[in-house]
LOLUM-464030 format. One record per residue (C-alpha): residue number from 1; x, y, z. Coordinates in nm, 4 decimals, m for minus. Layout:
N
(koldren NUM; (X; Y; Z));
...
This chain:
439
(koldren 1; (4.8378; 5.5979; m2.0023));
(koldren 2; (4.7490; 5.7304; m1.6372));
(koldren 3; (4.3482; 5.5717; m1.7275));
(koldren 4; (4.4547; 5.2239; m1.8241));
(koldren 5; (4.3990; 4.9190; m1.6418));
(koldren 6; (4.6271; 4.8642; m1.3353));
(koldren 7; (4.6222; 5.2449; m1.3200));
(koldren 8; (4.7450; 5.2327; m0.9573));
(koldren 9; (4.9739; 5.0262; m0.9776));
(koldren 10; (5.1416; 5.2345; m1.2504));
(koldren 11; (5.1299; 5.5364; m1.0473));
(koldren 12; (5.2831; 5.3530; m0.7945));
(koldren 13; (5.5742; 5.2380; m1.0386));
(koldren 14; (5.5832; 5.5715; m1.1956));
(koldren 15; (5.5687; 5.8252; m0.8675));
(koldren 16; (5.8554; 6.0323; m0.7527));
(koldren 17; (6.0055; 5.7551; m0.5309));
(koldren 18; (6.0488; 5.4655; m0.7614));
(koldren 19; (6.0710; 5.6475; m1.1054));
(koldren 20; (6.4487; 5.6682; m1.1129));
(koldren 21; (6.4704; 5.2973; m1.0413));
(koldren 22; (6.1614; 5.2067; m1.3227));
(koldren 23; (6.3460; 5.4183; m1.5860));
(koldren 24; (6.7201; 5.2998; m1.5172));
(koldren 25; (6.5810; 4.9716; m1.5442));
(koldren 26; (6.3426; 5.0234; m1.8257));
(koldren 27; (6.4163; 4.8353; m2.1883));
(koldren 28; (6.4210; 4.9840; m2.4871));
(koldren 29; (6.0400; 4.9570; m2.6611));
(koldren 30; (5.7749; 5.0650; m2.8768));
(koldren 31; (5.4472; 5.1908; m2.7769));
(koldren 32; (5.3071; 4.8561; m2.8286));
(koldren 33; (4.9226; 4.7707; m2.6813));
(koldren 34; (5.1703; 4.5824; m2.3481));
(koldren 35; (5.4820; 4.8710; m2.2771));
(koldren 36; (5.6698; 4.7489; m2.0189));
(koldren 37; (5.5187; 4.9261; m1.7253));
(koldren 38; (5.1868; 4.8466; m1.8359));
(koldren 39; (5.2715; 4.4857; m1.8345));
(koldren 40; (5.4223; 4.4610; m1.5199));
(koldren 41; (5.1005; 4.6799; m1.3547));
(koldren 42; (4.9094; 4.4000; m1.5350));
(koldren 43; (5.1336; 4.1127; m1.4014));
(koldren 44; (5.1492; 4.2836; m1.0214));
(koldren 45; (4.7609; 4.2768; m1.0738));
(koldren 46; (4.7276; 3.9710; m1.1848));
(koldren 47; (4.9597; 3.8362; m0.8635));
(koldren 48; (4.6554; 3.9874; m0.6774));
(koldren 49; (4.4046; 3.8277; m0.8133));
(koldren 50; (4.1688; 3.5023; m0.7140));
(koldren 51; (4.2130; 3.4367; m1.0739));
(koldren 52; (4.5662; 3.4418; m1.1628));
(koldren 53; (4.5144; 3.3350; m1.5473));
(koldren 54; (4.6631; 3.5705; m1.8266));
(koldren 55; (4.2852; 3.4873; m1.9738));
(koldren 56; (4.1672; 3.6589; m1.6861));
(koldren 57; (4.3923; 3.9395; m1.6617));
(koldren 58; (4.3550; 4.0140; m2.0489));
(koldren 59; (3.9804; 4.0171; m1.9681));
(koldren 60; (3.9848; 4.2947; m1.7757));
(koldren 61; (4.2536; 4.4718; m1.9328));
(koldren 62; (4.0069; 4.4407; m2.2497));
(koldren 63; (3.7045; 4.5695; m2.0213));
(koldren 64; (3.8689; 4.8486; m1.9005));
(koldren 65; (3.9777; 4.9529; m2.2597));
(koldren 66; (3.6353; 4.9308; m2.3980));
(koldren 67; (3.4649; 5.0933; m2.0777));
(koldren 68; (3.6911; 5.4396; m2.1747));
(koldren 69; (3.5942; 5.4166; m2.5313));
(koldren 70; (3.9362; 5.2787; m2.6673));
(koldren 71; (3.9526; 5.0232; m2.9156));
(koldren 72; (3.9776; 4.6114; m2.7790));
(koldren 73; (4.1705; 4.4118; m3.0786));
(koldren 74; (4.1877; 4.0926; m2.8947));
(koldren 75; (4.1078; 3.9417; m2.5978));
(koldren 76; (4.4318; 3.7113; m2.7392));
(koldren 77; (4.6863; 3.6151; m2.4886));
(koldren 78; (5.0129; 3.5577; m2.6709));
(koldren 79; (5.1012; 3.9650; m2.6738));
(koldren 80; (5.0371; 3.9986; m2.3161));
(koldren 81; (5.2428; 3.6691; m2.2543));
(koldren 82; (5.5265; 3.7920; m2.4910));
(koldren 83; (5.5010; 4.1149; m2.3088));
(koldren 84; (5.5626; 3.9159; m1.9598));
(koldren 85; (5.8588; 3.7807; m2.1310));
(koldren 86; (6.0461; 4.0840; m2.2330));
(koldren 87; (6.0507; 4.2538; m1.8663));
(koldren 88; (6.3699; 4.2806; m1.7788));
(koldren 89; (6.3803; 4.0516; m1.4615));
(koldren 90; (6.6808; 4.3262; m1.3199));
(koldren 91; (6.4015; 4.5234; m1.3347));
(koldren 92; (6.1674; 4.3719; m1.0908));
(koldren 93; (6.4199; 4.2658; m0.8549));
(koldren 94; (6.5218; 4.6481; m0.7817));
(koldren 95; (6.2086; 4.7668; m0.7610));
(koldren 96; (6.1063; 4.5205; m0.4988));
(koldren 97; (6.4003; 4.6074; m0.3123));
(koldren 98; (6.3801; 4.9758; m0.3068));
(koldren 99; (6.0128; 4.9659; m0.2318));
(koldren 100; (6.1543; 4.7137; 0.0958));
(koldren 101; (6.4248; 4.9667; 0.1743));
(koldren 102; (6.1803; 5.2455; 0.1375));
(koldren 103; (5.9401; 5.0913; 0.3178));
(koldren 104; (6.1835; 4.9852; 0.6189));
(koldren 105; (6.4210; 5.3034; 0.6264));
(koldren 106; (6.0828; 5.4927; 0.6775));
(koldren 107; (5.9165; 5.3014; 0.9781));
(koldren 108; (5.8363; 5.5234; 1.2508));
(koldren 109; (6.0056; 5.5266; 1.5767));
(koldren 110; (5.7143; 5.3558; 1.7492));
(koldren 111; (5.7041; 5.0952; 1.5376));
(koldren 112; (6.0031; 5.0019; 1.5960));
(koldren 113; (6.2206; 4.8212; 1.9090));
(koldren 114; (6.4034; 5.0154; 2.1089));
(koldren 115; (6.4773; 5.2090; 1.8390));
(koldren 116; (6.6544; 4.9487; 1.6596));
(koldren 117; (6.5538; 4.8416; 1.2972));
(koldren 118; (6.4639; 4.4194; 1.3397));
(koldren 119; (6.4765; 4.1965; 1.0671));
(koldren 120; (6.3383; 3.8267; 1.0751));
(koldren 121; (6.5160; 3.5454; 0.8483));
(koldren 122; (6.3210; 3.1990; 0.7725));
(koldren 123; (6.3062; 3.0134; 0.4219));
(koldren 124; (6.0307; 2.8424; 0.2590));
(koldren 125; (5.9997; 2.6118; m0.0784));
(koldren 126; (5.7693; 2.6708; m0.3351));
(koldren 127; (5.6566; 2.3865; m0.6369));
(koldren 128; (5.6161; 2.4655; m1.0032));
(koldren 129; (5.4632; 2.2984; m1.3495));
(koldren 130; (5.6588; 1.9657; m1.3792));
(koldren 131; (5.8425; 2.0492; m1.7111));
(koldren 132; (6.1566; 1.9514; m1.8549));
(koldren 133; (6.3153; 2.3027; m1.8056));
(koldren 134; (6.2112; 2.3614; m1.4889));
(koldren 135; (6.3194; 2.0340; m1.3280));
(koldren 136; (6.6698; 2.1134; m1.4907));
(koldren 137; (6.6872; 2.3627; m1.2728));
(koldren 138; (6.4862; 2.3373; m0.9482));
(koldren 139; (6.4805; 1.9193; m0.9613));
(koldren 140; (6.2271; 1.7386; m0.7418));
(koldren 141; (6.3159; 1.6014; m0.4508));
(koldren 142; (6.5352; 1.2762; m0.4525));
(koldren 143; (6.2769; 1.1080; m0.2715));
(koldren 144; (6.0395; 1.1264; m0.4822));
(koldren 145; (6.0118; 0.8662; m0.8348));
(koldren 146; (6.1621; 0.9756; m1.1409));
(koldren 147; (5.8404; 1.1843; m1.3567));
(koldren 148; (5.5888; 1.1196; m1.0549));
(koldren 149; (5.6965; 1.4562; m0.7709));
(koldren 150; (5.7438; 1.8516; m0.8956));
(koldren 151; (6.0150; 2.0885; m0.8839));
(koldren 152; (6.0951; 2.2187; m0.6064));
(koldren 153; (6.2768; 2.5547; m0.5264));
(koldren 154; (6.3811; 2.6740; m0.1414));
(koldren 155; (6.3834; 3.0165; m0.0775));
(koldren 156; (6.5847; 3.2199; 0.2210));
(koldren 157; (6.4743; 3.5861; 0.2630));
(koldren 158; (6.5132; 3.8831; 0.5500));
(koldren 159; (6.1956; 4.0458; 0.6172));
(koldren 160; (6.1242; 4.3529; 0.8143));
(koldren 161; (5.9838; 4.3328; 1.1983));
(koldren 162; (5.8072; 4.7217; 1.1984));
(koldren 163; (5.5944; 4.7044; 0.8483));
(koldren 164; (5.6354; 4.3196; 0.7209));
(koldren 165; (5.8565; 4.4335; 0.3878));
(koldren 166; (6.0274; 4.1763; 0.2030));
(koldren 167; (6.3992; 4.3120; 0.1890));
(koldren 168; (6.5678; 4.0652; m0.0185));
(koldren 169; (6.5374; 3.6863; m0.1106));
(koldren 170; (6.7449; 3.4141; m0.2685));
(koldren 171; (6.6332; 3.1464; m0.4818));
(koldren 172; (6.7890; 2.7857; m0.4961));
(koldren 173; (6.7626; 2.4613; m0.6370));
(koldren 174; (6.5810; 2.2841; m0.3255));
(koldren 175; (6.7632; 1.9159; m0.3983));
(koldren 176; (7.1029; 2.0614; m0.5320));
(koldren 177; (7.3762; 2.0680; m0.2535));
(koldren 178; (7.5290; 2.3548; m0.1561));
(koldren 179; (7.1960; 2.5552; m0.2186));
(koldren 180; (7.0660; 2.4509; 0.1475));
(koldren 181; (6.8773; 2.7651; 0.3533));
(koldren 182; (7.1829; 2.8360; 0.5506));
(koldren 183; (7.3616; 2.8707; 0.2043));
(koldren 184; (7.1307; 3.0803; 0.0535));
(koldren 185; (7.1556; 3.3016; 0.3243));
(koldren 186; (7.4937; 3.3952; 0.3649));
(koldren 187; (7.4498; 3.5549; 0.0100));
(koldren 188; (7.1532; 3.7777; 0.2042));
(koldren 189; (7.4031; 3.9542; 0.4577));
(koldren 190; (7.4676; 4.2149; 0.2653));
(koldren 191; (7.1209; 4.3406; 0.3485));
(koldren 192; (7.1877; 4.3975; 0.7305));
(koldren 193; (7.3604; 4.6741; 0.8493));
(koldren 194; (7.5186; 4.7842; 1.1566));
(koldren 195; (7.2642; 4.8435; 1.4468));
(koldren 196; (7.0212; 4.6275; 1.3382));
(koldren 197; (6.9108; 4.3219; 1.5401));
(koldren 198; (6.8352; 3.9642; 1.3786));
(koldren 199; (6.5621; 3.7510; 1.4657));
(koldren 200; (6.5557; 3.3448; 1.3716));
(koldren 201; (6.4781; 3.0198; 1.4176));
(koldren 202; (6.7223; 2.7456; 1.5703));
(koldren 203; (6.8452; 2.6435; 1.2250));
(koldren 204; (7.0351; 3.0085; 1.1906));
(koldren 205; (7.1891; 2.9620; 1.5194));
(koldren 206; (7.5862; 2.8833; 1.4746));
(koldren 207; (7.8723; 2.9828; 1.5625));
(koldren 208; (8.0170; 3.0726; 1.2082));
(koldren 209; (7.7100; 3.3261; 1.1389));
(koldren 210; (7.6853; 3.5046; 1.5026));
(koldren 211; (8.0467; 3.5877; 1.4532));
(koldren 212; (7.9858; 3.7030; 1.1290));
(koldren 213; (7.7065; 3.9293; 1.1963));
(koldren 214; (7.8459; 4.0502; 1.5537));
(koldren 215; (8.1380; 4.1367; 1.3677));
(koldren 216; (7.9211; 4.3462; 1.1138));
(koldren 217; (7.7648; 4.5418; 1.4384));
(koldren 218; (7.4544; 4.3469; 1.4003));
(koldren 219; (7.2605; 4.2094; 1.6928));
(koldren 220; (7.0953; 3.8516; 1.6917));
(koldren 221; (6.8963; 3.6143; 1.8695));
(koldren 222; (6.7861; 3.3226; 1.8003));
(koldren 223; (6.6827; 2.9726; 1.9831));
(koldren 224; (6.9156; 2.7033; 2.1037));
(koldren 225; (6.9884; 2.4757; 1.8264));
(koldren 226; (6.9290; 2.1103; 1.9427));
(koldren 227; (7.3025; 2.0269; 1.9330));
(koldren 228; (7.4387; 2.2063; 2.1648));
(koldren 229; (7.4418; 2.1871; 2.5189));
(koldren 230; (7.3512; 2.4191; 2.7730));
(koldren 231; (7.4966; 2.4466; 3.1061));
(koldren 232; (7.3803; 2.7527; 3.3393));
(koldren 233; (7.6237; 2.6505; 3.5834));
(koldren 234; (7.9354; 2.7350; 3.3630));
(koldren 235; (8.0152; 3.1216; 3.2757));
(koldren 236; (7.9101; 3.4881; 3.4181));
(koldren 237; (7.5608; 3.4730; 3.6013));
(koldren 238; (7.3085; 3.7216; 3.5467));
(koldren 239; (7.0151; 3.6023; 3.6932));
(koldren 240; (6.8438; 3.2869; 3.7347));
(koldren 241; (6.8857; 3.0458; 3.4154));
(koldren 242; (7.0708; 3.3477; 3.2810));
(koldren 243; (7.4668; 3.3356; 3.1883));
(koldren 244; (7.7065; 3.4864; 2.9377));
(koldren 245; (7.9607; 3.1748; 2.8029));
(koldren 246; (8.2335; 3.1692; 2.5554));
(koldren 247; (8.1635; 2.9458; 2.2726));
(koldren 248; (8.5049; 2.8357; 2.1270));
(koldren 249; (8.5246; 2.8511; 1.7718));
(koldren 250; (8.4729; 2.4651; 1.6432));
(koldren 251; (8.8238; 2.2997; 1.5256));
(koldren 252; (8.5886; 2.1504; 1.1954));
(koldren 253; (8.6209; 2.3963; 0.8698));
(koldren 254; (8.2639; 2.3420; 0.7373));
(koldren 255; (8.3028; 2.2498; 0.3374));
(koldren 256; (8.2047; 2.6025; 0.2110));
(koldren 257; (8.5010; 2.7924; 0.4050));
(koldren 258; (8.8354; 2.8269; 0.2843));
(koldren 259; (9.1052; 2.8122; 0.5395));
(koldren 260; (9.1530; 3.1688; 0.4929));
(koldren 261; (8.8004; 3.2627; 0.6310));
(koldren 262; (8.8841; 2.9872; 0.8862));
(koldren 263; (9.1427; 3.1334; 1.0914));
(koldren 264; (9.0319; 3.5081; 0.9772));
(koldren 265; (8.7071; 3.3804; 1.2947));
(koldren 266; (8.7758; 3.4516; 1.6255));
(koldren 267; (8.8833; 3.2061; 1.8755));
(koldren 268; (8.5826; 3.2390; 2.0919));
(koldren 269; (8.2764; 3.3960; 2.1133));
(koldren 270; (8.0734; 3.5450; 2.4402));
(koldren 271; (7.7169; 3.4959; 2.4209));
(koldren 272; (7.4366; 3.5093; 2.6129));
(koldren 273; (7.1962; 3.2353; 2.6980));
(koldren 274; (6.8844; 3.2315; 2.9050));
(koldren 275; (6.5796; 3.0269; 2.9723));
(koldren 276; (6.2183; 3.1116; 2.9107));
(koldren 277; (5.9267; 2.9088; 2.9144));
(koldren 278; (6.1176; 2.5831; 2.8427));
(koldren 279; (6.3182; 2.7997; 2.5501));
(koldren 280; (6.6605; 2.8651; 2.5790));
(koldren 281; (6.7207; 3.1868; 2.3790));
(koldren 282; (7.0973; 3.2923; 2.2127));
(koldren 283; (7.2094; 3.6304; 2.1412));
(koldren 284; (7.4785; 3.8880; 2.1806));
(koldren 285; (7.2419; 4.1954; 2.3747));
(koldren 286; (7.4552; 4.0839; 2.7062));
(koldren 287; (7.3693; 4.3581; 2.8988));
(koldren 288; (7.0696; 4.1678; 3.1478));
(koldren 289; (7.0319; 4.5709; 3.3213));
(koldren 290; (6.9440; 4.6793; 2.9362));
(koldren 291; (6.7786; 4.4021; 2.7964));
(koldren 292; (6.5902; 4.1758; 3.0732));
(koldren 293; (6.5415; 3.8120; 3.0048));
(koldren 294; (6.2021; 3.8611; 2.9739));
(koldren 295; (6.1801; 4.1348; 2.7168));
(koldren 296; (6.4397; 3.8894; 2.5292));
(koldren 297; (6.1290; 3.6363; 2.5028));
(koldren 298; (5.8822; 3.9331; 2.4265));
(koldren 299; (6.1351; 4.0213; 2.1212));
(koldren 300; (6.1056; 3.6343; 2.0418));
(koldren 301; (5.8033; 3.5793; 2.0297));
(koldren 302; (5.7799; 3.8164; 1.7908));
(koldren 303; (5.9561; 3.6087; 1.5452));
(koldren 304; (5.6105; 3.4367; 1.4669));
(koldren 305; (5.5471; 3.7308; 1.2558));
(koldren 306; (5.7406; 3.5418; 1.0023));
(koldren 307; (5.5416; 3.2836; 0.9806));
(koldren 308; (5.2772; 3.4704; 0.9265));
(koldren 309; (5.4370; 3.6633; 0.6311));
(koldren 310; (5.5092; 3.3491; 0.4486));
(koldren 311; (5.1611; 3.2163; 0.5214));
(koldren 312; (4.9985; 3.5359; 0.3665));
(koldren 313; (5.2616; 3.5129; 0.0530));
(koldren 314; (5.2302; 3.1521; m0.0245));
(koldren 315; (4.8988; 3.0648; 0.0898));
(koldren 316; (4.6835; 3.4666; 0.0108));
(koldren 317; (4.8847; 3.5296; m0.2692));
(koldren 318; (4.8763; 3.1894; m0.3948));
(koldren 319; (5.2791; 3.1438; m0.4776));
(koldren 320; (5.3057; 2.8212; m0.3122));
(koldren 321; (5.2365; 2.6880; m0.6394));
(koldren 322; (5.3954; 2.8588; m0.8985));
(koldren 323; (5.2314; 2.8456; m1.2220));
(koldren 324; (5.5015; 2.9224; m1.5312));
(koldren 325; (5.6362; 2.6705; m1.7785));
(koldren 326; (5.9950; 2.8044; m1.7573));
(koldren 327; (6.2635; 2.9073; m1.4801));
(koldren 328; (6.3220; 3.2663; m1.6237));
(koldren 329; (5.9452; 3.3200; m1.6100));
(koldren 330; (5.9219; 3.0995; m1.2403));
(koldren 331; (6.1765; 3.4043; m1.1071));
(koldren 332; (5.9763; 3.6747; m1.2562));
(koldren 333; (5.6596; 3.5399; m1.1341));
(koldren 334; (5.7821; 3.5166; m0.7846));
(koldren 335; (5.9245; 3.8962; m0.7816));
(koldren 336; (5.6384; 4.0422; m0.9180));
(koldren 337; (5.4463; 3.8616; m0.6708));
(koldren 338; (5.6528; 3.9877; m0.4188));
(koldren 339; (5.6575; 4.3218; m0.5452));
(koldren 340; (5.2761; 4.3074; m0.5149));
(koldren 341; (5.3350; 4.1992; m0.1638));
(koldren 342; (5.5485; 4.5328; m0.1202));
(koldren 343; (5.2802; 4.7141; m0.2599));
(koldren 344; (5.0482; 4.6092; m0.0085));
(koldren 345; (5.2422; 4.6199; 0.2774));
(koldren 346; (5.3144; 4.9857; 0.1365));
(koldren 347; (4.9780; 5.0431; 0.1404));
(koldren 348; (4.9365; 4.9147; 0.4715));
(koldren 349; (5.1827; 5.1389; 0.6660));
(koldren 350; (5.0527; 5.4682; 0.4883));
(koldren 351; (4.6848; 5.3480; 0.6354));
(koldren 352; (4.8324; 5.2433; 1.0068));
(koldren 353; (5.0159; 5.6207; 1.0250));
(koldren 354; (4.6890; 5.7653; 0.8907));
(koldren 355; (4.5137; 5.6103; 1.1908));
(koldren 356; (4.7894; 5.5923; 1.4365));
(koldren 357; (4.8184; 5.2036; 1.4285));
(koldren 358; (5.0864; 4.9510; 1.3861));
(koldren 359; (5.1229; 4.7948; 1.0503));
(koldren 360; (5.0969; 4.4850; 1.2188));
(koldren 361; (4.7821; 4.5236; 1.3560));
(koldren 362; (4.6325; 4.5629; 1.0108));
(koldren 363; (4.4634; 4.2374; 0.8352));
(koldren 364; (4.6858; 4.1780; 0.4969));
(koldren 365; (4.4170; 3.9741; 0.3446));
(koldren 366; (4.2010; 4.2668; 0.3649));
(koldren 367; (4.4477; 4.5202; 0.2399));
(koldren 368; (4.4510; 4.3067; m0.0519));
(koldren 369; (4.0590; 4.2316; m0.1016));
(koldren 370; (4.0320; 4.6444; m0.0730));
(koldren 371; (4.2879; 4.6481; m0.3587));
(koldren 372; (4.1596; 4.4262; m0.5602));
(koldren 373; (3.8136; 4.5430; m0.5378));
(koldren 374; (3.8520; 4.9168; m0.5894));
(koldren 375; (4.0475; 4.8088; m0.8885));
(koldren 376; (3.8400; 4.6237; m1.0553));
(koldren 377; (3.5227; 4.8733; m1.0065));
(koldren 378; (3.7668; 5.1074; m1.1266));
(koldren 379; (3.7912; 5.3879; m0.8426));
(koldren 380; (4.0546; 5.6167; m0.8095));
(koldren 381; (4.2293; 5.5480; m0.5329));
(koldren 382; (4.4943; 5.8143; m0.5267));
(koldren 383; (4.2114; 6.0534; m0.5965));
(koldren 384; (4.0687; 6.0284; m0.1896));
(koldren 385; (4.3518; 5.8123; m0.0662));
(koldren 386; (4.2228; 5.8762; 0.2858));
(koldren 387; (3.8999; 5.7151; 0.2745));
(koldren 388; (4.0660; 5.4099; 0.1283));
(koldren 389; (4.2977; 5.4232; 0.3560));
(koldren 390; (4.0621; 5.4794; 0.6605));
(koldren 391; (3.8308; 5.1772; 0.5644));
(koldren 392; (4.2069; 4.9560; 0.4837));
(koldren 393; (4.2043; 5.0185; 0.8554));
(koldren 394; (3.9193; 4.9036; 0.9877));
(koldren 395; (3.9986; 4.5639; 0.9700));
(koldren 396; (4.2515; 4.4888; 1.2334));
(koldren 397; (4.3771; 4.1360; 1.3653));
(koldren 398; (4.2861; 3.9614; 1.6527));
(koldren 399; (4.4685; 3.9995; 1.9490));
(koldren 400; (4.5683; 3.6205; 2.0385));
(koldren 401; (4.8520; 3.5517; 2.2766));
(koldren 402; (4.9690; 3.1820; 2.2904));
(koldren 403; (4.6935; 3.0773; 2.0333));
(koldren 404; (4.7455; 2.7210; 1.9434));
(koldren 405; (4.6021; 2.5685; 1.6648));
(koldren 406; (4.6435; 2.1855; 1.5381));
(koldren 407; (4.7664; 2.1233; 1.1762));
(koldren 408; (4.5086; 1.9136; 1.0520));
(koldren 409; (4.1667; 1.9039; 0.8789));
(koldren 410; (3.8534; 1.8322; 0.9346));
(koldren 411; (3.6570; 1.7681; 0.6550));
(koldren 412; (3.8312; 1.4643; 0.4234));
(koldren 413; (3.9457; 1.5316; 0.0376));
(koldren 414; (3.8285; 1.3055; m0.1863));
(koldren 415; (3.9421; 1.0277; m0.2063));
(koldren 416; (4.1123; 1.0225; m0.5463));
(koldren 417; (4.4464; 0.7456; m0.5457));
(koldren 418; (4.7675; 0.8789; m0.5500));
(koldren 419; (4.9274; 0.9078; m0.9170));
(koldren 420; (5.2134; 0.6842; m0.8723));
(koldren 421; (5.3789; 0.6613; m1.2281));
(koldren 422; (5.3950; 0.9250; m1.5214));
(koldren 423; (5.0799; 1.0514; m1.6512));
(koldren 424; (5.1740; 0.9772; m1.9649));
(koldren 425; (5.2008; 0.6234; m1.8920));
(koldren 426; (4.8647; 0.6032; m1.6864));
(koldren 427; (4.6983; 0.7544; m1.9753));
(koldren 428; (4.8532; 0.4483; m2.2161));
(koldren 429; (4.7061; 0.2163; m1.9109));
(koldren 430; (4.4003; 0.3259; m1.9081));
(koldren 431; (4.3620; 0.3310; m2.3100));
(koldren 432; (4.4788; m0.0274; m2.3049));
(koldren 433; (4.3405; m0.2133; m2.0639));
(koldren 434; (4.0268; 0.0417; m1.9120));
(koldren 435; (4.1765; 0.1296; m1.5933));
(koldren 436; (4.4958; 0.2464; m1.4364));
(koldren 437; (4.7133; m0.0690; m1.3484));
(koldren 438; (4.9414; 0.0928; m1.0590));
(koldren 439; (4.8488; 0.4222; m0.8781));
């Protein structure tokens, strides 16, 4: 078992840290050609990959075999698909979060701020195979004609600051209500703990979640949302464009409170609110002798890093197209893609303390091209784990401060029509009358 394909990987699954959570979790099974761990090194593997087919992944499960003088039945896919099927999805979901607790809990005091453990929040939306299952459950947007658009699922998820660890994400129906990113997030609080400090967008920034979380002992700060008002006249000065204010709580109930939770909020709430750079920041660090308003926009700007972590999951990893037929295997595909992630980042932090770096200085893209390729020539990684881990850090990230970069392209797709109706009528078009009637 320790010389089969995905080898890492399984000694990853299988080491001292994350053995107790791989066997609590572990089904009941034969020793089949695909056990479970084997199948789920194969799957985080395949995650990896340029190539994400289970053709290609049974490939090279198939040339390993062969290369160690074992016998290759088939280079079939149905037993490594059936194999996907029966991991227990509990499964993946712990392991991802203990290796983000692990991974988080164990950041070094440099990495982090002020001592203080920050987490970033954002949500994303990822598309899948239009099929009849998986529009029951993540439907396309309403906007879009009936058998023409894709399914669409929104995600909300807390992410370390210090090493870039996924901590925990929920998964919603994108078009349902009551599955909005503010709603999938209050099911996330769980994950923060007292002492740690939030970091978010404009769309966290309300009165019913600060009060929540300052309540919990947890810090925030987040930009001004749009709505509201600011007036550095009114409240305690602390500097220039720099007050504390009471926010009364609003007399509204939002829809998903009962009155219960409505009158359990406080009355008001004292907040601080400064300027910076044409940015008025919110958050509860009111001390201005502890925390300076401009450290407050250093800490902010820091937020970006969140961005950048869904950029390297959807668009390295590949995951902003999904590519299973079915919503159980849509939510395994997207934890063991972000248990991958994990992996990496893992990976990452063990090479920035090696070197006395900051995870964050490290290239992910790289971390996961030196994965990928050691794996495939089949070196030992854990046999010399610090010369992998001193050419992992090599490749740092540029150092660009206020980069701005427009979202467009330059060179033009082709220029294929749009697909306007079903395919399934535009193929009955173009057998009938030689061309497609209505793109």
């Amino acid at each position: 078992m320790a010389r089969a394909a995905a080898v890492d990987f399984f000694n990853i699954l299988t080491g001292p840290e994350l053995l107790e959570v791989t066997e609590a979790h572990l089904p009941e099974h034969r020793e089949r050609l695909y056990p479970p761990t084997v199948a789920l090194s194969m799957f985080m593997k395949q995650a990896l990959e340029l190539d994400r087919s289970c053709q290609r992944a049974v490939d090279a499960w198939a040339g390993q075999r062969a290369a160690e003088g074992l016998s290759v039945r088939s280079i079939r896919t149905g037993a490594y698909c059936r194999a996907r099927g029966r991991l227990p999805l509990e499964m993946i979901v712990a392991l991802t979060r203990e290796t983000g607790r692990l991974l988080s809990s164990r950041a070094r005091p440099g990495w982090r701020w002020r001592g203080r453990c920050v987490k970033l929040a954002d949500g994303t939306a990822v598309s899948m195979p239009d099929t009849p299952e998986n529009q029951a459950r993540f439907p396309q947007p309403h906007s879009q004609a009936e058998g023409v658009g894709f399914p669409l699922a929104g995600l909300a998820g807390i992410v370390c600051l210090s090493t870039g660890a996924v901590l925990e994400v929920a998964i919603g129906a994108h078009a349902n209500p009551g599955q909005s990113e503010q709603d999938l997030f209050r099911g996330l609080l769980d994950t923060l703990q007292s002492g740690d400090v939030l970091l978010a967008d404009a769309l966290y920034c309300s009165y019913w979640l600060i009060a929540t979380l300052q309540a919990a002992g947890v810090d925030v700060l987040f930009e001004q949302h749009g709505s509201r008002i600011t007036d550095f006249r009114r409240g305690q000065a602390l500097g220039r464009r720099d007050h504390v204010v009471h926010w009364l709580k609003p007399k509204t109930r939002p829809g998903w409170m009962s009155r219960e939770q409505y009158r359990a909020f406080p009355e008001q709430l004292s907040i601080r609110e400064a300027k910076v750079a044409g940015r008025v920041l919110v958050s509860t660090l009111l001390d201005a002798r502890t925390v300076c308003k401009s450290e407050l926009s250093r800490l902010y700007a820091r937020r970006w890093q969140v961005e950048l972590d869904i950029r390297n999951i959807k668009t390295t990893l590949g995951l902003e197209v999904l590519r299973c037929l079915t919503p159980q295997m849509v939510e395994k595909e997207l934890w063991v893609s972000l248990l991958a992630y994990n992996v990496i980042r893992l990976l990452m932090a063990q090479a920035a303390q090696t070197v006395g770096l900051h995870p964050r200085e490290l290239s992910f893209k790289h971390a996961v091209q030196m994965w990928t390729t050691w794996s495939c020539r089949a070196c030992n990684i854990f046999a010399a784990p610090e010369e992998f881990f001193r050419l992992l850090a090599q490749q740092t990230v540029g150092k660009r401060p206020g980069r701005i970069e427009p979202r467009a392209r330059k060179r033009r797709p082709k220029s294929f029509p749009w697909l306007k109706v079903p395919r399934s009528l535009a193929r009955h078009q173009i057998r009938t009358y030689g061309h497609l009637l209505c793109a």
